[in-house]
C-alpha positions in Angstrom: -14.7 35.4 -30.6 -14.6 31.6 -31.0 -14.3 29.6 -27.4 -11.1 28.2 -27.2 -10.1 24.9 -28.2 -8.6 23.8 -24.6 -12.3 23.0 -23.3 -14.4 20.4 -24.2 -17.5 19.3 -23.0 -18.6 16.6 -20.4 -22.0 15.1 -19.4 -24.3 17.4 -17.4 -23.2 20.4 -19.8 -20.4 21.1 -17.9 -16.9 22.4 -19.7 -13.6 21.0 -18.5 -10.5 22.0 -19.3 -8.0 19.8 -20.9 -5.5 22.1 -18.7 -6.1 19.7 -15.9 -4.4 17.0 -17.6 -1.6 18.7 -17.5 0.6 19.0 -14.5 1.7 22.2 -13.0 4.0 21.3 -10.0 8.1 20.9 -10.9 9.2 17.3 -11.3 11.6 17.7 -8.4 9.3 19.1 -6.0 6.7 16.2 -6.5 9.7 13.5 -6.6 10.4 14.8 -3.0 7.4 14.5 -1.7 7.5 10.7 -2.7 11.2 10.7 -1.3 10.4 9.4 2.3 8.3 6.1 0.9 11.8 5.1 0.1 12.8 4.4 3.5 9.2 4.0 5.1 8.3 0.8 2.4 12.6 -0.8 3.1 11.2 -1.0 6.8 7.5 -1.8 5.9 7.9 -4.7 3.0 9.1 -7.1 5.3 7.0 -7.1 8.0 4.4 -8.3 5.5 6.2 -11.6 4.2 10.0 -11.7 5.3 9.6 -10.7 9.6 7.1 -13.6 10.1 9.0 -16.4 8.1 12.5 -15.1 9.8 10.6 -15.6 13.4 9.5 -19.2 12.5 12.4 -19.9 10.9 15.2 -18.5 13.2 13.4 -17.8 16.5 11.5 -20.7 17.0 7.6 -19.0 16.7 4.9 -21.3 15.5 3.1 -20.6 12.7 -0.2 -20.7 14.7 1.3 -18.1 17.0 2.6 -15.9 14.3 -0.9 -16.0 12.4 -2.2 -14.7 16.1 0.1 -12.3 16.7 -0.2 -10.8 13.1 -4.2 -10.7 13.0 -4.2 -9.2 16.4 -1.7 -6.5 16.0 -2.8 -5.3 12.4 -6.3 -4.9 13.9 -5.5 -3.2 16.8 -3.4 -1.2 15.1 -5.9 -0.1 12.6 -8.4 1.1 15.1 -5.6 4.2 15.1 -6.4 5.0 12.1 -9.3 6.8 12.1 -8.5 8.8 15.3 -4.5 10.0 13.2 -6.9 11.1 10.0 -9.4 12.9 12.4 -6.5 15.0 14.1 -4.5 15.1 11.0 -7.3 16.9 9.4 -8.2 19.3 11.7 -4.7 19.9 12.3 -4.1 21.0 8.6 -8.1 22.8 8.8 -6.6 25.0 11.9 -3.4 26.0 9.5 -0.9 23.5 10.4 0.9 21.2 8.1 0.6 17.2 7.4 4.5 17.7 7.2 5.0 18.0 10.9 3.1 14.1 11.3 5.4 12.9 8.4 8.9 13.8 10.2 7.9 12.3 13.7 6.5 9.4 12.4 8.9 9.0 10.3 11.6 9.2 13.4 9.2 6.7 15.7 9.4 4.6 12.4 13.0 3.8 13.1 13.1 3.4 16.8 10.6 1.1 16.7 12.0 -0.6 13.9 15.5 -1.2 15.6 13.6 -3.2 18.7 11.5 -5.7 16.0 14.7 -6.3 13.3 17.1 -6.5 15.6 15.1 -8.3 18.9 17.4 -10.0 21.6 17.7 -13.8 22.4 15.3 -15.3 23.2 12.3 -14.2 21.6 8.7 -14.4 23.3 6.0 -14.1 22.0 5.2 -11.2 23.9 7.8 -9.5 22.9 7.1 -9.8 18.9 3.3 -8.6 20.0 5.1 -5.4 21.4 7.5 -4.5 18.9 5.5 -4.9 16.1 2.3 -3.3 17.3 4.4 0.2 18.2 6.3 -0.5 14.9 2.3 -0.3 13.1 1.7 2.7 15.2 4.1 4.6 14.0 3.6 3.5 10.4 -0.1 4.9 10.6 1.3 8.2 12.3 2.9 9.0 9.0 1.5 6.7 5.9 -2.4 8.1 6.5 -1.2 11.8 6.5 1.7 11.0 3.2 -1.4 9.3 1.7 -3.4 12.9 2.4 -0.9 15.1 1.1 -0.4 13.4 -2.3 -4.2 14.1 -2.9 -4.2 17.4 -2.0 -0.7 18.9 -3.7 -2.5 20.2 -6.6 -6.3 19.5 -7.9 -5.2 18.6 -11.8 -5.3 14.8 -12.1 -1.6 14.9 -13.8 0.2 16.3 -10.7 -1.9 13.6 -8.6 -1.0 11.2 -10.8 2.7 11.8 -11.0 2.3 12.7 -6.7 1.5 8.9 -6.5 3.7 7.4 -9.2 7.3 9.1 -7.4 5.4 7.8 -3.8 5.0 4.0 -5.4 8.4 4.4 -7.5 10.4 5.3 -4.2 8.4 2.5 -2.1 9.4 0.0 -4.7 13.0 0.9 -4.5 12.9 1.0 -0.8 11.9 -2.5 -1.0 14.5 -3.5 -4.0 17.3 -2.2 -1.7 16.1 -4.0 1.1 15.9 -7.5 -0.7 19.4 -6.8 -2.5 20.6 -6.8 1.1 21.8 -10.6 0.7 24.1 -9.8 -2.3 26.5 -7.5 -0.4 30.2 -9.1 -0.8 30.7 -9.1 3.2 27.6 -11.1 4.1 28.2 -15.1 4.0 24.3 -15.8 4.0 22.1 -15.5 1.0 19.2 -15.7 3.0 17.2 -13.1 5.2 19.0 -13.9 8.7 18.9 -12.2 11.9 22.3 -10.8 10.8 21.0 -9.2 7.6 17.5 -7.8 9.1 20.2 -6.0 12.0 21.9 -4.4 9.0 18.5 -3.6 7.3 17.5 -1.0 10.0 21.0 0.6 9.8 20.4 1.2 6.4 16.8 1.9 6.8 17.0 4.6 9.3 19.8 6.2 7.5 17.7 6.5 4.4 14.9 7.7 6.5 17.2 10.8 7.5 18.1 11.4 3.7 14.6 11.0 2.8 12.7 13.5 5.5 15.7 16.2 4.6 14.6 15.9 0.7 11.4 16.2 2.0 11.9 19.4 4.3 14.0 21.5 1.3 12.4 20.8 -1.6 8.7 18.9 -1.1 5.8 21.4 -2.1 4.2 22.9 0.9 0.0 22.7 0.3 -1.5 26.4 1.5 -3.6 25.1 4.6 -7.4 25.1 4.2 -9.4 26.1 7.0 -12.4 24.3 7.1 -15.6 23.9 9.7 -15.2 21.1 11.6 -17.1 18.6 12.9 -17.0 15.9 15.4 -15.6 12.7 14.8 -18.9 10.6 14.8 -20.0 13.2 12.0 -17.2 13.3 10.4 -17.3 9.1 9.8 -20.5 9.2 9.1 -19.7 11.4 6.1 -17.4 9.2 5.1 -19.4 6.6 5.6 -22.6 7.8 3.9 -20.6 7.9 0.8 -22.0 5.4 -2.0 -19.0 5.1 -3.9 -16.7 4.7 -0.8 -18.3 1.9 0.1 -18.1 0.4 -3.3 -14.7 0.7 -3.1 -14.4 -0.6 0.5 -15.9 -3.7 -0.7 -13.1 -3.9 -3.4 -10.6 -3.0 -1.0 -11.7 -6.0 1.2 -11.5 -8.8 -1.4 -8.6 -7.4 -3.3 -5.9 -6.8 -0.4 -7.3 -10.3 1.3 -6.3 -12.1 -1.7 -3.4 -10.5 -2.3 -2.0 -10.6 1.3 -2.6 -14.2 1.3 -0.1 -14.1 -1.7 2.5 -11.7 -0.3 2.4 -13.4 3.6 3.3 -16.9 3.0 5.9 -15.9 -0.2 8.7 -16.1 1.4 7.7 -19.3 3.2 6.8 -20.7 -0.2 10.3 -19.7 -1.8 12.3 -20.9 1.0 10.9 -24.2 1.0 10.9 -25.3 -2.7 13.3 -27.4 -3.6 13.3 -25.5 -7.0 13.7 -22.2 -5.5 15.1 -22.0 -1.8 19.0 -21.5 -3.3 17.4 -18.3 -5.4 15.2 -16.7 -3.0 16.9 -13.5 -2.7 17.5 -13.2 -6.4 13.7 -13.8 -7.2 12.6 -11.1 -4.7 15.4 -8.9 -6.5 14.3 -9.1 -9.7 10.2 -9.2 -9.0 11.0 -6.1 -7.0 12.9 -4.3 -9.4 10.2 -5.6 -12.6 8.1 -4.1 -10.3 9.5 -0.6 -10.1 10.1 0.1 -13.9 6.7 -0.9 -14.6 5.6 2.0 -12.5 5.8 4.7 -15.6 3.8 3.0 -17.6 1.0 2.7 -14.9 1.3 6.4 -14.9 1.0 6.8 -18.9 -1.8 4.2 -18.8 -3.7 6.7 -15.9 -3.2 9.4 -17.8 -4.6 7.5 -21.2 -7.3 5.4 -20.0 -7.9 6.9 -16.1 -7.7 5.0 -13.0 -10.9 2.3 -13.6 -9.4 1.0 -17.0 -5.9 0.9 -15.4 -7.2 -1.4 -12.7 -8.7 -3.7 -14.3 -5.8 -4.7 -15.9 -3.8 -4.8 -13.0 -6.2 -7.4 -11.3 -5.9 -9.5 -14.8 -2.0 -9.4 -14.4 -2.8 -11.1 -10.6 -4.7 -13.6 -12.2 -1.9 -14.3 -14.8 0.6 -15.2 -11.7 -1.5 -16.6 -9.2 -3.4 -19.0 -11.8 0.2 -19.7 -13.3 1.5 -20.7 -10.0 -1.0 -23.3 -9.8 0.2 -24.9 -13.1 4.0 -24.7 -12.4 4.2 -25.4 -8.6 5.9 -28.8 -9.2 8.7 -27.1 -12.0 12.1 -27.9 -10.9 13.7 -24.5 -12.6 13.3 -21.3 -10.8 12.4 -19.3 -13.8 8.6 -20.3 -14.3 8.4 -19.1 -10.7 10.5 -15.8 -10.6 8.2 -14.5 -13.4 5.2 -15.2 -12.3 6.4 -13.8 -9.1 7.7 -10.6 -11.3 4.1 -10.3 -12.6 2.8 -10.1 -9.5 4.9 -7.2 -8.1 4.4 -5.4 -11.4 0.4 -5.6 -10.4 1.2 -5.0 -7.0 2.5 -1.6 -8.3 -0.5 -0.7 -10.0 -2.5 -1.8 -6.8 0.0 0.9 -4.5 -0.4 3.7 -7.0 -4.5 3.2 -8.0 -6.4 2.5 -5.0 -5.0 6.2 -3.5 -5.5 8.0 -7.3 -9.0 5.8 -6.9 -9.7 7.7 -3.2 -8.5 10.7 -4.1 -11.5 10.9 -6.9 -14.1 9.4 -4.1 -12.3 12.4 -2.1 -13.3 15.1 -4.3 -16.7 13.4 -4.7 -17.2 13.8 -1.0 -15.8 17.5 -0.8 -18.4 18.6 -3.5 -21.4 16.5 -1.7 -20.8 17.1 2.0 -18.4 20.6 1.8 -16.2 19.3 4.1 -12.3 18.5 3.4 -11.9 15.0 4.5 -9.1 13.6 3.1 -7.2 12.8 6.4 -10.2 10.6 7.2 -10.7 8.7 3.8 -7.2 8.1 4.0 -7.2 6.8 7.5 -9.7 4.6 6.5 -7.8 3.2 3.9 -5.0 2.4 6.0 -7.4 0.7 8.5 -8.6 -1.9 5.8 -4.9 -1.9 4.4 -4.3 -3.3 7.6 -6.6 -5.0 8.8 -7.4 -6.7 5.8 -3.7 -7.6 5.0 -3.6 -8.5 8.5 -6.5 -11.1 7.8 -5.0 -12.1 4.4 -1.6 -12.9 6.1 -3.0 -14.9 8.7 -5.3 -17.0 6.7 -2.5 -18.0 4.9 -0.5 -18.7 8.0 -3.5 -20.3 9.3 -4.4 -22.8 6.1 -0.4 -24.0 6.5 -0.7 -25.1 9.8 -3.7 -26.6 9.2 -2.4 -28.5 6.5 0.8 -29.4 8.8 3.4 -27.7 7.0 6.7 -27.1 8.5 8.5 -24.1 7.9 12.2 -25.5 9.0 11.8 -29.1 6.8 13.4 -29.4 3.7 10.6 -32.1 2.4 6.7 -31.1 2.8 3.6 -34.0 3.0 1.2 -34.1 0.6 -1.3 -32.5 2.9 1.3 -29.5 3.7 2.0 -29.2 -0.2 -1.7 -28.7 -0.9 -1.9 -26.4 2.1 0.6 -24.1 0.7 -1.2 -23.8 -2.7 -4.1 -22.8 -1.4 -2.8 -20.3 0.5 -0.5 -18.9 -2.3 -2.3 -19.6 -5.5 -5.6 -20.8 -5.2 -7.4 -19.0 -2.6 -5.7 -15.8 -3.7 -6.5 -16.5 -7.6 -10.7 -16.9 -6.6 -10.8 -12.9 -4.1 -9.1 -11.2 -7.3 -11.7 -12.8 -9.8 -14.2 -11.4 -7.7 -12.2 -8.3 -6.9 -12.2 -7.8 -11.0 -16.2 -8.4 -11.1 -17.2 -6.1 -8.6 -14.8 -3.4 -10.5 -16.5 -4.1 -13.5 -18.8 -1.4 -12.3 -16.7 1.3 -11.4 -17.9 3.3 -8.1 -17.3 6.7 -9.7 -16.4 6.8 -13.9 -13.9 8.9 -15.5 -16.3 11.5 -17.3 -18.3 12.3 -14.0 -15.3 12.9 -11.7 -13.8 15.2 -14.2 -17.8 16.9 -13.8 -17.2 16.6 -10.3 -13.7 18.2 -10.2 -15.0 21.3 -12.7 -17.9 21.7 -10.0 -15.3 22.3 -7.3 -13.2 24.4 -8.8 -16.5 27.1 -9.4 -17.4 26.7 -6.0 -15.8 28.1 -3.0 -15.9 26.1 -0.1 -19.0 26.3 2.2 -19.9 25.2 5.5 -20.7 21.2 5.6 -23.9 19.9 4.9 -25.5 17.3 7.7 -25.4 14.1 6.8 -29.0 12.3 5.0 -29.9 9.9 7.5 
């Protein structure tokens, strides 16, 4: 009898299926698992770009002392990391479920949240430090395990794929709510005031609640994977010893650095142009919402090209608006601006939805290699250069404007804080994603050998883990 048509061959000899590009998991059940990004990325967003410029601009925090606070929390905070995606996966190895890290981080997400968007008069210093390191806590507690569980819902790349896209398509329109906040009839500001952030964690933890109940009825349940475990020490160096992970930490680095930089001083940017600061709002609005409909077409262009060829254009799309910025930041319409700014979150979208997709493939590489299920880990580690990477992007930024003597509350900027500003949002930025582009040239792991890799797995039955080569 004549094979069947519904294999064909890779390199090495190996037969793959074509099965695995298609997905097996209901649409519903995978939307819900993305369902509590909604309200985890409303709360998140605007700790990255809004929080900051709202403290300089309303509370009376330097822009020194900001950049300080920022780097300092984000790096304390991502020394967590590591120790959440050790327990996390020997929590699920001993039976248990990611889930259970999820809901209570979840919960902690909002309680802090309440004490940094809503903080008393006055505000110290001390007390921003506090509030927004436990709000980070709490945000590793259940992003590194949600980052886990979308790798490990099913092993065909079309589940993962569509796993990720509902996670970025509900974290966009977590963020989309949050900077439509401004047009509500009842609220006399357009801008992001103390009032408004107050009435962002209302709605934020009430969409947490919605989101952790779609979550707990309908999100698919992984079976739990006992595994031999090692030590944390080992269980880094595993991690660590892995070629194409640290490729792809290097691209991590540069990318989210330059990128950050973008993100952190944004609102600062907007709020001060004379060009833009009546339209802020609106230009977060629509960037955001460009954004989020642009998210199925990353997905069809994953599921065309895979994950490498999808990136690449992504980081051309950063280029695109942070090069056009440079040409248009004297334009006295807002419309130059708002889509270069739209171009950016549309990338941005491909960067929340391809880095994981891009782990998840290092993931299996490391589970065939080492025998060991470290996802928890790989995805801990992930956070800990989101964060501390954003956390060194942002203050940069922060850092270049003071040097440069810009002044957050004037209405008129020197020539000195005007250059500041475009280095920290346009240039700077536009030189870390040409070189995050080059150094992705060279993908860590191609498309034909993690679909060898992924076949090799799926013969094998798990075995104990292998020592790391020295």
């Amino acid at each position: 009898m004549a094979k069947s048509s519904r294999t064909s061959p890779v390199v090495g000899g190996s037969l793959v299926t074509s099965r695995a590009a298609i997905g097996t998991i209901p649409t519903f059940r995978l939307a819900a698992y993305g369902a509590p990004a909604f309200s985890i990325y409303l709360l998140l967003n605007p700790t990255w770009s809004i929080i900051p410029g709202v403290y300089a601009k309303y509370f009376g925090l330097s822009l020194s002392t900001l950049a300080t606070i920022v780097l300092a929390t984000r790096i304390l905070d991502a020394l967590f990391d590591p120790i959440v995606g050790f327990l996390s996966d020997r929590h699920r190895g001993r039976g248990g479920s990611r889930w259970i890290w999820i809901w209570f981080g979840g919960i902690g997400l909002c309680i802090a949240g309440y004490f940094l968007f809503a903080p008393p008069f006055p505000v110290t210093p001390g007390y921003f430090f506090a509030s927004l390191i436990a709000f980070f806590l709490c945000w590793t507690i259940v992003e590194v395990p949600h980052l886990a569980l979308g790798s490990e819902l099913s092993d065909r790349p079309a589940d993962r794929a569509a796993a990720f896209g509902w996670r970025t398509s509900f974290a966009f329109a977590g963020h989309t709510l949050f900077f439509s906040i401004p047009f509500l009839p009842f609220l006399t500001s357009g801008d992001y005031t103390p009032d408004l952030m107050r009435l962002a964690i209302i709605v934020g933890m009430a969409a947490m609640a919605l989101g952790l109940g779609v979550s707990l009825a309908l999100a698919p349940r992984p079976a739990a994977k006992p595994s031999h475990h090692l030590g944390i020490g080992k269980v880094l160096r595993s991690a660590l010893a892995n070629r194409p992970l640290r490729h792809l930490i290097l691209v991590i680095v540069v990318d989210n650095v330059g990128t950050s930089m973008w993100y952190g001083v944004m609102y600062i940017h907007l709020s001060s142009s004379a060009a833009t600061m009546q339209h802020v709002a609106t230009i977060f609005v629509v960037a955001s919402f460009t954004g989020l409909i642009a998210i199925p077409g990353w997905t069809l262009l994953v599921r065309a090209f895979g994950p490498v060829a999808a990136f690449l254009v992504c980081k051309l799309l950063f280029l695109t608006s942070f090069g056009g910025s440079l040409l248009f930041t004297g334009d006295a319409s807002p419309i130059p601006t708002m889509a270069l700014v739209a171009i950016g979150f549309v990338a941005m979208a491909g960067n929340n939805m391809l880095f994981p997709m891009l782990l998840s493939v290092i993931g299996d590489y490391s589970s065939w290699k080492y025998r060991q299920d470290l996802g928890g880990t790989l995805f801990a580690i992930y956070a800990f250069l989101h964060k501390a990477t954003y956390a060194m992007g942002v203050s940069i930024g922060l850092y270049l404007l003071a040097h440069f003597g810009f002044d957050a509350t004037a209405s008129e900027q020197t020539g000195a804080g005007r250059l500041g500003m475009a280095l920290a949002f346009s240039a700077v930025p536009l030189l870390l994603m040409a070189g995050s582009l080059a150094l992705m040239a060279r993908p860590p792991i191609g498309r034909a050998h993690a679909a060898l890799i992924r076949a090799r797995l799926e013969r094998r039955p798990f075995l104990a883990p292998t020592e790391v080569a020295p």
